[in-house]
N, C-alpha and C positions, 0 to 999 in steps of 0.2 A: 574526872580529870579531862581537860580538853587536850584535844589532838592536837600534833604541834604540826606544822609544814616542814617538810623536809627539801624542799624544791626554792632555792633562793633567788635563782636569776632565771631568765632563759634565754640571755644577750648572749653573744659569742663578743668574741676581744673587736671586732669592725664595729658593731652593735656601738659597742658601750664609748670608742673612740669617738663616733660620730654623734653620742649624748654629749661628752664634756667638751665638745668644740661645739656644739648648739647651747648648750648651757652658757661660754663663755662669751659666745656671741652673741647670744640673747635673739638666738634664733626660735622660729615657729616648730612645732611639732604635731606631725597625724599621728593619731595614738587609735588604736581600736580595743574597745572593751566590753564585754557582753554585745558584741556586734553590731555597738555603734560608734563611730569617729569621733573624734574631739580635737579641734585645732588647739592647741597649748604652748604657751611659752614656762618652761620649766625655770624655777627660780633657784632650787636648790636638791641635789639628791643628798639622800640620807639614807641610815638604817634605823629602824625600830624594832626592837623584838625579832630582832633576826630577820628584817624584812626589808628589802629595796624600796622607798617610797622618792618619786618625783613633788613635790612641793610648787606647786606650778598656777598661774593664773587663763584667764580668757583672755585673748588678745585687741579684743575689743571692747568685751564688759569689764572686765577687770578680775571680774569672781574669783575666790579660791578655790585651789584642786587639790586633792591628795589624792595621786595614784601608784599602786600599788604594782610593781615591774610584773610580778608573778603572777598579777591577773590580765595582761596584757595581753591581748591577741595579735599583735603587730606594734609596730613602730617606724616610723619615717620620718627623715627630716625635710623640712621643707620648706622655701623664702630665706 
């Protein structure tokens, strides 16, 4: 049986205010993961499986991203 996470966010309530005003603005985002950075424009948060996931592109290539809040090591907003 696999192990579930018991750990859902690790945003405090300023955190998550300044996700859905960059979300709605179509603002940029430094996000660090496995200790490297990723400029991202977040397109849409969701839950999956009981899990926070950012739905986000590159802001120059376009590329798809799915990042997961709980593997985040940081977050900023930024532009």
């Amino acid at each position: 049986m696999p192990t579930r996470r018991t750990k859902v966010t690790q945003l405090n309530a300023a955190q998550y205010d300044a996700l859905e005003r960059a979300i709605a603005d179509g603002r940029r985002l430094s996000v660090w993961r496995r200790g490297n950075e990723y400029i991202i424009i977040v397109d849409r948060l969701r839950v999956t499986g009981g899990r926070e996931a950012l739905e986000c592109h590159h802001p120059t290539t376009g590329d798809k991203l799915v990042m997961y809040i709980d593997e985040l090591e940081g977050i900023e907003v930024i532009g």
